[in-house]
C-alpha positions in Angstrom: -124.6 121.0 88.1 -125.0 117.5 86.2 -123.6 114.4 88.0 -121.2 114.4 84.8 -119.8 117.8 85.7 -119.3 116.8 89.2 -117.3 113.7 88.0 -115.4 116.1 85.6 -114.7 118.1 89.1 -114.3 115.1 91.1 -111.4 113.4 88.4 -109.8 116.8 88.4 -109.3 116.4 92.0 -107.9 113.4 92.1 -105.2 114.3 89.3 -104.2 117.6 91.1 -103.9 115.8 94.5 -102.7 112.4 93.1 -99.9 114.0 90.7 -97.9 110.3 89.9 -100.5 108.8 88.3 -101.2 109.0 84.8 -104.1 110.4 83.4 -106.0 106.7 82.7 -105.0 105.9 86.6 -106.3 109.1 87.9 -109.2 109.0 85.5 -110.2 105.3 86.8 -109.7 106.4 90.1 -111.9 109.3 89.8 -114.5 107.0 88.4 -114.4 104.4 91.2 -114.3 107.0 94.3 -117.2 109.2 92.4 -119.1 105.7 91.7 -118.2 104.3 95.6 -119.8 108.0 97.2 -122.3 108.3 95.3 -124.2 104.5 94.9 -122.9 104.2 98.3 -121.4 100.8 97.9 -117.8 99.7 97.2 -118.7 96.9 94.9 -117.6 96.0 91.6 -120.9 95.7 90.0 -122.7 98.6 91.9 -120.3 101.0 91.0 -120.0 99.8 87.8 -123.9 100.2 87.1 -124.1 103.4 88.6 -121.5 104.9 86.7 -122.8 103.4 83.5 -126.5 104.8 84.0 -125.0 108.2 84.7 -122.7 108.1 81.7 -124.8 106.7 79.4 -122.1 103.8 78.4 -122.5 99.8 78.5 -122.0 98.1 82.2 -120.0 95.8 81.1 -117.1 98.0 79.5 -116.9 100.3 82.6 -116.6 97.0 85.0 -114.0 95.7 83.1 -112.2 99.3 82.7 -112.4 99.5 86.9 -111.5 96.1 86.9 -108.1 96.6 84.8 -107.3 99.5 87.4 -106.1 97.3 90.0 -104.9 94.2 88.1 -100.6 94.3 87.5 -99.7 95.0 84.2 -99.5 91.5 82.8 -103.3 90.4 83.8 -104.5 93.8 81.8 -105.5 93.6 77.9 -103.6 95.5 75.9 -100.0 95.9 74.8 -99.1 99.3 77.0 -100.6 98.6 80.4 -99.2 99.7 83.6 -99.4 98.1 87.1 -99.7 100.9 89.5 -97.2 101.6 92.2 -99.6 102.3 95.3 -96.6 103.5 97.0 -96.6 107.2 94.6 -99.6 108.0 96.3 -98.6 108.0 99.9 -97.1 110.8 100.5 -99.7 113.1 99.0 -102.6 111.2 100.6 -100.3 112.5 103.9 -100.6 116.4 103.2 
């Protein structure tokens, strides 16, 4: 299995036990927790290079996509951005 399958797996995850968020939310989140275990290291720029030599994709877009993920809705680019409500992921992070 390539570390791209396993992120495939990994985002899967997170959607099926994270149901509230959206798709870009619980793809972004996939991408930071994958990034986070496996460069062990919860920093921006770690993550961000790790995911980016394993993707094949430019640092600098995937740090400012991990970036927008936890920025409210008016600090994001773009005209349909969401700020996520933490609290929707509570109760499955219980069961």
């Amino acid at each position: 299995m390539t570390r791209q399958d396993g992120l495939s797996q990994w985002v899967a995850t997170v959607s099926t036990h994270l149901p509230a968020l959206s798709k870009p939310q619980a793809t972004v989140l996939g991408l930071w927790s994958f990034g986070m275990v496996l460069s062990k290291s919860c920093g921006l720029t770690s993550v961000a290079v790790f995911l980016a030599t394993v993707l094949g994709c430019k640092e600098a877009t995937l740090r400012q996509r991990l970036r927008e993920w936890y920025r409210d809705a008016e600090d994001k680019k773009g005209a349909q951005r969401q700020t996520l409500d933490v609290s929707s992921c509570f109760g499955p992070l219980l069961t």
